[in-house]
C-alpha positions in Angstrom: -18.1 8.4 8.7 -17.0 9.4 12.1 -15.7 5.5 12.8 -13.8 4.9 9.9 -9.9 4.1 10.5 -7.3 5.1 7.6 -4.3 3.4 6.8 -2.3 5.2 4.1 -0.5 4.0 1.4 2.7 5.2 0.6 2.0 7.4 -2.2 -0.6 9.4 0.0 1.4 9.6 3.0 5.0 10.9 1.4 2.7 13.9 0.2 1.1 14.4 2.8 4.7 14.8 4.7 6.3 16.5 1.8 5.5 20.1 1.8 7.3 20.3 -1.5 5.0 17.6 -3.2 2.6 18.9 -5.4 -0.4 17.1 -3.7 0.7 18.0 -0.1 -1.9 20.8 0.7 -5.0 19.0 -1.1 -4.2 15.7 1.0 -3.4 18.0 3.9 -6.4 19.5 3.8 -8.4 16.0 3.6 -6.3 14.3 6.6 -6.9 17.5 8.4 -10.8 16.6 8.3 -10.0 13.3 9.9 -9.6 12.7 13.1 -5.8 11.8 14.0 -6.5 9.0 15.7 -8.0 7.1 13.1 -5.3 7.9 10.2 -2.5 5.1 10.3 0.6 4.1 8.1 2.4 0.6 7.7 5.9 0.2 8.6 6.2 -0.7 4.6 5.1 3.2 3.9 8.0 4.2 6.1 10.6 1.6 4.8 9.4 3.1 1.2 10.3 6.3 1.7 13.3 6.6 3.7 14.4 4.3 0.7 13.3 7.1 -1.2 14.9 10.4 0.9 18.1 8.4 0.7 18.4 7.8 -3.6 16.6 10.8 -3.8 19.9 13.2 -5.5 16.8 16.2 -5.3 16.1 16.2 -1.4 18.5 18.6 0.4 19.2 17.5 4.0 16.4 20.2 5.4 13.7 18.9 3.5 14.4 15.1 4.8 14.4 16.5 8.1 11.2 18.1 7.9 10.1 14.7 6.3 11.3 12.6 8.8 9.5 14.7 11.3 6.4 14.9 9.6 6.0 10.9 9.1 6.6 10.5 13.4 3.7 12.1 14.3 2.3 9.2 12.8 1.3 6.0 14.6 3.0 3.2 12.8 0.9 -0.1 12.1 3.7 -3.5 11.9 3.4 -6.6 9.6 2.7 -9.1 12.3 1.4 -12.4 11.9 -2.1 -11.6 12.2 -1.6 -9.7 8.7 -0.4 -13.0 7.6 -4.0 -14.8 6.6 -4.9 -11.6 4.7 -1.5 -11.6 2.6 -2.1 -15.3 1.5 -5.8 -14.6 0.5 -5.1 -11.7 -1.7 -1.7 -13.0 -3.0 -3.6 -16.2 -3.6 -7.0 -14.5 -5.3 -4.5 -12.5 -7.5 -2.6 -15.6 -8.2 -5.8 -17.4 -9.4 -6.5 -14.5 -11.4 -3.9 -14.1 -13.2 -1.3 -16.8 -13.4 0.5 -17.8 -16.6 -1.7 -20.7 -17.8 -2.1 -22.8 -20.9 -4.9 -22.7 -23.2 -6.9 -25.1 -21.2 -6.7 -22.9 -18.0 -3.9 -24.9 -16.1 -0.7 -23.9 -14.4 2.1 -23.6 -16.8 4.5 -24.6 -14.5 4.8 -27.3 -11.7 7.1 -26.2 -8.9 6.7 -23.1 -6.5 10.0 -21.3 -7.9 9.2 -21.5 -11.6 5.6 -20.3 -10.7 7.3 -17.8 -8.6 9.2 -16.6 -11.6 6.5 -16.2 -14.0 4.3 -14.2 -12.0 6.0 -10.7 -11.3 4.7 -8.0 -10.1 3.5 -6.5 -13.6 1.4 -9.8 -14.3 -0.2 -9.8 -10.5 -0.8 -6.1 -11.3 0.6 -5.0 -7.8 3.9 -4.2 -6.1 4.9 -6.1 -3.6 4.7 -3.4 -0.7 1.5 -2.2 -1.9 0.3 -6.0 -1.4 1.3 -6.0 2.1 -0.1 -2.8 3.1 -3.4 -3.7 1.3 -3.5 -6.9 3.6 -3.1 -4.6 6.4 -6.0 -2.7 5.7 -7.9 -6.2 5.0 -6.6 -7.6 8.2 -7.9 -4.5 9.8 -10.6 -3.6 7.9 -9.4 -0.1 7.7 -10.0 2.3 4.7 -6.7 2.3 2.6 -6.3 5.8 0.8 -4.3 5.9 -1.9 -3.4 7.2 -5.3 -3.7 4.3 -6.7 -6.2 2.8 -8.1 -4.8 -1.3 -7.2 -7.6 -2.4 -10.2 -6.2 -6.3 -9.3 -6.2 -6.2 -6.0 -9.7 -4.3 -5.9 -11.1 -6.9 -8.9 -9.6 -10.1 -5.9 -10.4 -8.5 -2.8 -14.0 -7.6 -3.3 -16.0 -6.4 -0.5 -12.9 -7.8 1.7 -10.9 -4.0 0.8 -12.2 -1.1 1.3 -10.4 1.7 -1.0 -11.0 5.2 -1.2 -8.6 7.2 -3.7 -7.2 10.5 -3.1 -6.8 12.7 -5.6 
């Protein structure tokens, strides 16, 4: 649809800006068919990789160069606090979902921090970034693309999260 706004996770956006990634010319070839206006990335996505172009030991200094150019064309959406309600929600459906309980369905544990601890990533099924760039689409209620296919998130958010994976 000629109304829909993308905001693009970070494992479509690095190939899109990598001209060396494998995927770079099919997702080309897909952003191309949107218009520019409408395709956005988090500040998360750019915090994820210019973490990666710097532990990277393959990227020469050329090719993060031509990255780094390639990801400022790009209008850059910030966590703000309006992106705040949609964090908890999700966090909190995901939470629900799968928390460590005991065999009647309750908490195992009765403080925050040791709840904290025994719900890591793996068990929420979601990385931490990815959480707050999926709240940004929520918040925005923007398409995210990715890669991925976030079956957690997608099995909390419902209707609420409109994905569309790119492969």
């Amino acid at each position: 649809m000629p109304d829909d706004v993308y905001l693009l996770d970070t494992c479509v956006a690095s190939a899109l800006w990598d001209e060396l990634h494998a995927k770079h010319h099919l997702f080309r070839r897909r952003w191309e068919k949107l218009q520019s206006d409408r395709v956005f990335v988090s500040v998360v996505t750019l915090a994820e990789v210019e973490y990666g172009l710097r532990v990277a030991p393959c990227v020469d200094d050329a090719r993060q160069r031509r990255v780094r150019q390639a990801m400022s064309a790009f209008e850059v959406l910030p966590v703000d606090r309006h992106v705040v309600e949609s964090y908890a929600e999700l966090r909190a459906r995901l939470f629900a979902r799968y928390s460590p309980k005991d065999a009647r369905g309750r908490l195992k544990a009765r403080v925050v921090p040791d709840l904290w601890e025994q719900t890591p990533d793996k068990r929420l099924g979601v990385q931490e970034n990815d959480l707050w760039i999926a709240s940004q689409a929520m918040e925005r209620a923007y398409i995210l693309a990715t890669t991925d296919r976030m079956a957690h998130v997608a099995e909390v958010a419902g209707a609420d999260l409109r994905l569309e994976c790119w492969q």
